[in-house]
C-alpha positions in Angstrom: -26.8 -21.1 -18.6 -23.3 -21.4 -16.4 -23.5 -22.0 -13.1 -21.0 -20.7 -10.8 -20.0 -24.3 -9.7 -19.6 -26.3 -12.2 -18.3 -29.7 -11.5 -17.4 -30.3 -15.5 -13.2 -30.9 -15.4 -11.7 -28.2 -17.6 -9.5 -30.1 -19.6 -12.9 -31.8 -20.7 -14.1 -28.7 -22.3 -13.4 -27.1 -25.9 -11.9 -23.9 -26.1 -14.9 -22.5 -27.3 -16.5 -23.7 -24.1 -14.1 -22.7 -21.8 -14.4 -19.4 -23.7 -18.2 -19.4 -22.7 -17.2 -20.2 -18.9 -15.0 -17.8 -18.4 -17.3 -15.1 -19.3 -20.0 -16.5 -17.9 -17.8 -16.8 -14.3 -16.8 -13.1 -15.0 -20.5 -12.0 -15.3 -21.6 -13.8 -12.2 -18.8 -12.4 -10.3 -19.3 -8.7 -11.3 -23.1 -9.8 -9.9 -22.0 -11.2 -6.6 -19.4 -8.7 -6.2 -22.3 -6.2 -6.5 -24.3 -8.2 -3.4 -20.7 -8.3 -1.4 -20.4 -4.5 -1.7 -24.4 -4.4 -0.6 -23.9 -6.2 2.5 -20.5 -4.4 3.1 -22.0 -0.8 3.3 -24.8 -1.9 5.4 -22.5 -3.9 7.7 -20.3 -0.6 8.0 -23.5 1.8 8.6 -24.1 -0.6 11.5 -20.6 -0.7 13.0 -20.8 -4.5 12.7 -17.4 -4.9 12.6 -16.5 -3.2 15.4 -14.3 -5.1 18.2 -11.2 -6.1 20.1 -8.4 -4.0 18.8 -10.5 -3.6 15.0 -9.4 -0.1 13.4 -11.8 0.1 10.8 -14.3 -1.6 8.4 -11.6 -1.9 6.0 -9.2 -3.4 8.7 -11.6 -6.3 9.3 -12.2 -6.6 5.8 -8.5 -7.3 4.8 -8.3 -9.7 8.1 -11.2 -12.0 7.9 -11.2 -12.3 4.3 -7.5 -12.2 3.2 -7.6 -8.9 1.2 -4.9 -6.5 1.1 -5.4 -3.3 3.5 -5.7 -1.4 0.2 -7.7 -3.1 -1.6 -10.0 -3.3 1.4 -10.2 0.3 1.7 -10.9 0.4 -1.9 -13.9 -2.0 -1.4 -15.6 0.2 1.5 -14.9 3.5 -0.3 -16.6 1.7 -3.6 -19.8 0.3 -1.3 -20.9 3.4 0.6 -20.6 5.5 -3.0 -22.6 3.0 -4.6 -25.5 3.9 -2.2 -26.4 6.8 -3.9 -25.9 5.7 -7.2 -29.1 3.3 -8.1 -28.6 3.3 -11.8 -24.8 1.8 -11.8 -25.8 0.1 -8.8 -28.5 -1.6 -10.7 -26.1 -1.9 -13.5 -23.4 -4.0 -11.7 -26.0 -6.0 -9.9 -27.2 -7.2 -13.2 -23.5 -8.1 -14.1 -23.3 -6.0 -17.1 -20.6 -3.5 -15.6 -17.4 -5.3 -14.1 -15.9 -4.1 -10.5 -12.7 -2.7 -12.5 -15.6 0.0 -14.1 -17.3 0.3 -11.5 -13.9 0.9 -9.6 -13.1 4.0 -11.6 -16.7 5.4 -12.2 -17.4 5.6 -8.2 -15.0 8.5 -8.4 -16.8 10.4 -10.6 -20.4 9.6 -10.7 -23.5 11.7 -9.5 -27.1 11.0 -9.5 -27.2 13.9 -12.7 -24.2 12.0 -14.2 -24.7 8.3 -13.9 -27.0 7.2 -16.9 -24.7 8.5 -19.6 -21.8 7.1 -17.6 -23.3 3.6 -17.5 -24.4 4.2 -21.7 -21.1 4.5 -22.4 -19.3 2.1 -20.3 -21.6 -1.0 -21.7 -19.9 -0.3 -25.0 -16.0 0.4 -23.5 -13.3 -1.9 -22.0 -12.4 -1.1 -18.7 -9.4 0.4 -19.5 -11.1 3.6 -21.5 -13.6 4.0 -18.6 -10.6 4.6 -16.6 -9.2 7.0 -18.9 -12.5 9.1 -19.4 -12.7 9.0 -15.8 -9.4 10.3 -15.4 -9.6 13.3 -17.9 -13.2 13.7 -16.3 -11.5 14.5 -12.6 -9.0 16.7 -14.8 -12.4 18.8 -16.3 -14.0 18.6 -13.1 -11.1 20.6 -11.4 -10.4 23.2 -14.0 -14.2 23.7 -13.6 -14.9 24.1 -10.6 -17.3 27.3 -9.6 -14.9 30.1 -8.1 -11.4 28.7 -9.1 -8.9 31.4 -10.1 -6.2 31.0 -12.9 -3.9 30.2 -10.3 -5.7 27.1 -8.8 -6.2 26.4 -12.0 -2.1 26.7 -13.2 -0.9 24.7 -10.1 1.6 22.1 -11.2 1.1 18.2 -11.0 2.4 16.6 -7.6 5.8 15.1 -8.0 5.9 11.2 -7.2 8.0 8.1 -7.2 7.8 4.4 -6.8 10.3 1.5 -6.2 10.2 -1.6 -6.1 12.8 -4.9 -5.6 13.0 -7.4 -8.9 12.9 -10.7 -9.1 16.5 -10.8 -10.1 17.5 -8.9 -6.9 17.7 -5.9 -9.0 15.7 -2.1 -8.1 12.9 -0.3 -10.7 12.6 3.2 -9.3 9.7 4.6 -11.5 9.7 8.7 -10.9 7.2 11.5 -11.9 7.9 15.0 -11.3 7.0 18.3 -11.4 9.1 20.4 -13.8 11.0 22.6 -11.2 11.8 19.3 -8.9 13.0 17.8 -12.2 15.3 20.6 -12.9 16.6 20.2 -9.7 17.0 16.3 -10.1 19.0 17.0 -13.4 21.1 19.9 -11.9 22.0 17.3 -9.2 22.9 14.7 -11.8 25.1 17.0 -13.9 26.8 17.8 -10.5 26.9 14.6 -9.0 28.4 12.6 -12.3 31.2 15.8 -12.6 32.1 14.9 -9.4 32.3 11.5 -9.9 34.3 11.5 -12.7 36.9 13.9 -11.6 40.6 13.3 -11.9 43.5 14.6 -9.8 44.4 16.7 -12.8 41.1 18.4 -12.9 40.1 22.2 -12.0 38.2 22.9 -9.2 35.7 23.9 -11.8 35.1 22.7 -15.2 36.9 24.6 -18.5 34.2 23.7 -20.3 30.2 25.4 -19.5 28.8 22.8 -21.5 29.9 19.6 -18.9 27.6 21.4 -16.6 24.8 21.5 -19.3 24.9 17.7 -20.1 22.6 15.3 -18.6 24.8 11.6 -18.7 21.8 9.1 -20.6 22.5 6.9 -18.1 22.2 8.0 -14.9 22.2 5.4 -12.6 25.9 5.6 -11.7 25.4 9.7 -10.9 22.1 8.5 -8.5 24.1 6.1 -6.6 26.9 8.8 -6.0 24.3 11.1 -4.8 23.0 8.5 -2.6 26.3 8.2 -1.4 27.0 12.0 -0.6 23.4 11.8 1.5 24.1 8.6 3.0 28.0 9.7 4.6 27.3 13.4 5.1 23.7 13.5 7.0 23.8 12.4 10.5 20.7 10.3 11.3 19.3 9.5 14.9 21.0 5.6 16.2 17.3 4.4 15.6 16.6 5.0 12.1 14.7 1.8 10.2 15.8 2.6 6.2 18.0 5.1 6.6 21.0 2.5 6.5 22.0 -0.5 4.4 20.9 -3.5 6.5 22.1 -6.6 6.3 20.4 -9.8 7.2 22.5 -13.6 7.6 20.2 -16.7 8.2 22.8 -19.4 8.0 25.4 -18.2 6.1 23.0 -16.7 3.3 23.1 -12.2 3.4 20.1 -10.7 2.3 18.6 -7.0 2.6 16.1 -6.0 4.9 12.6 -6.7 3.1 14.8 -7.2 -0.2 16.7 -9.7 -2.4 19.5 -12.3 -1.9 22.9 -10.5 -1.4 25.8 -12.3 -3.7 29.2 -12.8 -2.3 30.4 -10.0 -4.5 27.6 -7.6 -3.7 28.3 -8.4 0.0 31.7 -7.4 -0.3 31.1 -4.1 -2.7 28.1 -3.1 0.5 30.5 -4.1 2.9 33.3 -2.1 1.3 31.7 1.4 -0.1 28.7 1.7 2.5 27.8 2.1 6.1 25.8 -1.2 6.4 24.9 -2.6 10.2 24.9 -7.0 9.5 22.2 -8.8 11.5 23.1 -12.3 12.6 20.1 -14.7 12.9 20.6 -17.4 15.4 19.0 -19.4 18.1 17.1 -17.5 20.5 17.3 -13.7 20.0 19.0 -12.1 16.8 22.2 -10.3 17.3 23.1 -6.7 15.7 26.8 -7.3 15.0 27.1 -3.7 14.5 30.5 -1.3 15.9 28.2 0.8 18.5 29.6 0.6 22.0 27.0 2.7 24.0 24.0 -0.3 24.1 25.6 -2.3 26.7 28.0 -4.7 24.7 31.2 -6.2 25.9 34.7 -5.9 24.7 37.5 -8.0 25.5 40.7 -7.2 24.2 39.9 -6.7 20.4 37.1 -8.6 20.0 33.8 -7.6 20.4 30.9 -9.6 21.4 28.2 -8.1 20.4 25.3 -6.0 22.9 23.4 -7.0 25.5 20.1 -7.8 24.5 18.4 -9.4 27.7 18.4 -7.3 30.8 16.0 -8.8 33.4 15.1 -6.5 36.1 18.2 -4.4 35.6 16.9 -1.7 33.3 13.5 -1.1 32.4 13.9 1.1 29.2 14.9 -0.8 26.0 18.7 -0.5 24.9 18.8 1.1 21.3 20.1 -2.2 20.6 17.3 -4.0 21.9 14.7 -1.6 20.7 16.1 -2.4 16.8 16.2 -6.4 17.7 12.5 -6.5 18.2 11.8 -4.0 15.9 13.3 -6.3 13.0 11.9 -9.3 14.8 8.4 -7.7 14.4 8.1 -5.7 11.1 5.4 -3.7 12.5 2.7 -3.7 14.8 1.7 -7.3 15.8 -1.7 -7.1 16.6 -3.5 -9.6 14.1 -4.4 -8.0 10.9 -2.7 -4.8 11.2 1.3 -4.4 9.9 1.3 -0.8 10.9 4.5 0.1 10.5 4.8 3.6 11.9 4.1 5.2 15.3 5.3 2.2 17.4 5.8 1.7 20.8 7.5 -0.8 22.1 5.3 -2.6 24.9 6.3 -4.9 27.9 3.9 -7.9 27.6 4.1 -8.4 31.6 4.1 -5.1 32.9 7.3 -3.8 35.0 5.8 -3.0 37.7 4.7 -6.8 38.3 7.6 -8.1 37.7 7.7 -8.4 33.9 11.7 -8.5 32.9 13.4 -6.2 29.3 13.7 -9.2 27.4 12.7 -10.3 23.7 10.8 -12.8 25.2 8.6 -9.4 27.1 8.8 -6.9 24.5 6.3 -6.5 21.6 5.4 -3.8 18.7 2.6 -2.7 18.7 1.3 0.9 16.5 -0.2 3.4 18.9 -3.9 2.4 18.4 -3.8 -1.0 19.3 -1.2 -0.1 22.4 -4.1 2.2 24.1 -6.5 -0.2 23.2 -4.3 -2.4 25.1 -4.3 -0.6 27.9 -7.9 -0.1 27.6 -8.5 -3.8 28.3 -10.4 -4.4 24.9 -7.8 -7.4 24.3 -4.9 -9.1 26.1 -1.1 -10.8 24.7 0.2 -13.5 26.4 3.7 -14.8 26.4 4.2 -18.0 25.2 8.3 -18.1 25.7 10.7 -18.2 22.7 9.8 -14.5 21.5 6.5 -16.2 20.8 3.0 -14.0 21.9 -0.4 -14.7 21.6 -3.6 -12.3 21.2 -6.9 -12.2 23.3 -10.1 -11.4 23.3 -11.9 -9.8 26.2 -13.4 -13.5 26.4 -9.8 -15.3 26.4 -10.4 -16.5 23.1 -7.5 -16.4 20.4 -7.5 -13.7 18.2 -6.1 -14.9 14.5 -3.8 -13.4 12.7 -5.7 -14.7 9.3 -8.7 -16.4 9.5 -9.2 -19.0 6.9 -12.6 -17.9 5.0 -15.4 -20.6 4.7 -18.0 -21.1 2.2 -21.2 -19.7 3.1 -24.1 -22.4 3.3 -27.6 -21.4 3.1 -28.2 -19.9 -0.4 -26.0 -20.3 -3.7 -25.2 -17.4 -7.0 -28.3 -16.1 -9.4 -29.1 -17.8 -12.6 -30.6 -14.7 -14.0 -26.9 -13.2 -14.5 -26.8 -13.3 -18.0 -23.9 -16.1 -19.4 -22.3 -12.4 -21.4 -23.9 -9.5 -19.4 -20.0 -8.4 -18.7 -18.7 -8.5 -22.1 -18.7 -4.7 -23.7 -21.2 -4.7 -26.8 -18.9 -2.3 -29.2 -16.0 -1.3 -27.7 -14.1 -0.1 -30.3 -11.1 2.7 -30.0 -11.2 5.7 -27.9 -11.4 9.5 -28.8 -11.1 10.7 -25.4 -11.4 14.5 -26.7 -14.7 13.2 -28.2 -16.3 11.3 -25.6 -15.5 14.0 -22.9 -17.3 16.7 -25.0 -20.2 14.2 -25.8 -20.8 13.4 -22.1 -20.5 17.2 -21.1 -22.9 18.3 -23.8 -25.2 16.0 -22.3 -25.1 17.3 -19.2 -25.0 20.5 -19.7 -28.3 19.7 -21.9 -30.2 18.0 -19.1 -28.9 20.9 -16.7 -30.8 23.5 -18.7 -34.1 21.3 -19.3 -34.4 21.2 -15.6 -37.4 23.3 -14.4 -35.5 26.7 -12.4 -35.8 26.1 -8.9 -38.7 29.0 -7.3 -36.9 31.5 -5.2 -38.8 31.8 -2.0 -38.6 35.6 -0.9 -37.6 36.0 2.1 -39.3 37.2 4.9 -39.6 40.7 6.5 
């Protein structure tokens, strides 16, 4: 039998026992991931984690324990459904389902369902529960009582994701809907003819086919319609993403919440884009950008950047000052919660006792936590240098990420079998199959069910 802590080095062990430990851990975490989720739907029934500036279940989840806000959510969603599911719940308690099943499962499951879905995840990875779940939410949808044909024919949602590289390069990954793509594409066709005209060219093309043609690469057409968006919307002075924002910490350019500029990308932003270049100094950063109307001084030709402490002489934040902080902060600052829309911007010493418009005062904070400010269910305190500390009702600090400690006072099961995770014939996947076998089933034990007696009703 493994126990969960084993003191035995690793590099001690043959492969074939480090094999047997690593399913062995797998099957006692699926087991005491099952008991986590158990105490974490009880604790949210009882509003246990409710408290000074505390959003949700979730949002004290991902603070005290170091979880991500979505996988958090994912967590509490996952508990409370497991409630009223006793056969998977018995299932993962015993180890023999893994959370990544259970994961997908939870968003299907019913009490009617749940004993062939357990049957036929013990003999599938996790990755073709996931799939039959999928095409099960698909079924589930186009069979829903009273759904016309045109519920029924509505198109997928279009979607997109980006993300930066390690190489300081961009993945956009994009899904869409077949008239949104035909739009994309219409734009592309557009967007590279324009980019690719010469001075000799018609105002239209002489041949139709050039507007038929979709380039196979069509990055160079995407960053020309960028372009077009970028110099010929207008956007509000306070508008976080909507420009190319430059960051220098000694010397070194980077992108806001992106990769390393190099000298020549630098230049090529600098040159073909309208970028605003943030200086980070000592003391308060400086937006070096051309905008005259935030209270900056000009002598001569040179410009030496805005205003960015006012004291007592203006209580409402420049523009300037409002993106300083704004960049300073990423978000709301209250511990644990990097929300980063619906901000206010908050004087930590009110203005009317005394409290000054200075970085060193002013402090994000998302609208939730700024009423529960106000409410008094915690306090910030200025700590000088643009540094602030939070409160509780009691004074004492409020941390941003609590370091977890192991739990004393009882230890994991030995009853979790050693290979209670590991799938007994997983084997390939005929989804078409398995979906019509589960179905059948279901539809079976839907018809053996004694008819319900209709109680008449009265005079």
């Amino acid at each position: 039998m493994v126990r969960i802590f084993d003191p035995v080095v690793p590099a001690t062990l043959t492969t074939d026992q480090l094999a047997e430990r690593l399913v062995g851990y797998a099957s006692q975490v699926a087991a005491l991931t099952a008991r986590f989720l158990d105490y974490l739907a009880e604790f949210d029934t009882r509003h246990g984690w409710s408290g000074h500036g505390i959003l949700s279940c979730a949002h004290w989840l991902s603070w005290k324990t170091g979880l991500s806000r979505r996988t958090a959510q994912e967590h509490v969603r996952v508990a409370h459904a497991l409630q009223e599911l006793p056969v998977m719940r018995s299932a993962f308690a015993a180890g023999t389902l893994s959370y990544s099943k259970i994961r997908a499962l939870t968003r299907v499951a019913t009490v009617e369902r749940e004993e062939e879905l357990v049957r036929f995840s013990h003999s599938a990875t996790a990755a073709q529960v996931e799939r039959i779940c999928a095409a099960m939410r698909t079924v589930d949808r186009n069979l829903q009582e009273g759904a016309d044909d045109q519920e029924r024919e509505r198109p997928p949602e279009s979607g997109a994701r980006w993300r930066w590289n390690d190489d300081g390069s961009l993945t956009v990954s994009v899904k869409l809907n077949a008239v949104d793509g035909a739009h994309l594409l219409a734009a592309i066709v557009r967007a590279e003819y324009e980019r690719t005209r010469t001075a000799n060219d018609p105002e239209l093309p002489s041949q139709p086919d050039l507007w038929a043609n979709v380039p196979c690469n069509i990055a160079p057409a995407l960053v020309a319609m960028a372009d077009a968006v970028i110099a010929g919307i207008a956007m509000p002075q306070i508008a976080p993403g909507a420009e190319i924002l430059v960051h220098e910490v000694d010397g070194v350019p980077s992108l806001d919440h992106g990769p390393q500029l190099r000298s020549v990308e630098r230049d090529e932003a600098e040159c073909g884009a309208a970028i605003r270049t943030v200086g980070h100094a000592a003391g308060a950063p400086v937006d070096e950008t051309g905008d005259h109307d935030d209270g900056g001084v000009q002598i001569g030709g040179t410009r030496l950047g805005p205003v960015l402490r006012w004291g007592r002489r203006r209580r409402v934040p420049t523009a300037a000052l409002v993106r300083v902080v704004a960049m300073r902060d990423r978000g709301c600052r209250a511990p644990g919660c990097g929300r980063t829309r619906h901000l206010h911007i908050h004087h930590v010493m009110p203005w009317s006792a005394g409290g000054t418009t200075d970085p060193d005062n002013l402090i994000m904070l998302c609208s939730q936590h700024h009423r529960q400010l106000h409410q008094g269910e915690f306090s910030i305190e200025s700590l000088g240098g643009q540094r602030f500390a939070f409160r509780g009702t009691g004074g004492q600090p409020l941390e941003e990420a609590p370091i977890p400690e192991l739990p004393a006072g009882w230890s994991p099961w030995d009853h979790v079998a050693t290979c209670a995770v590991t799938p007994t014939d997983p084997g390939r996947l005929s989804l078409d199959y398995a979906t019509a076998v589960l179905y059948a089933a279901w539809e079976w034990k839907r018809r053996q069910r004694p008819a319900s007696t209709e109680v008449p009703a009265a005079a």
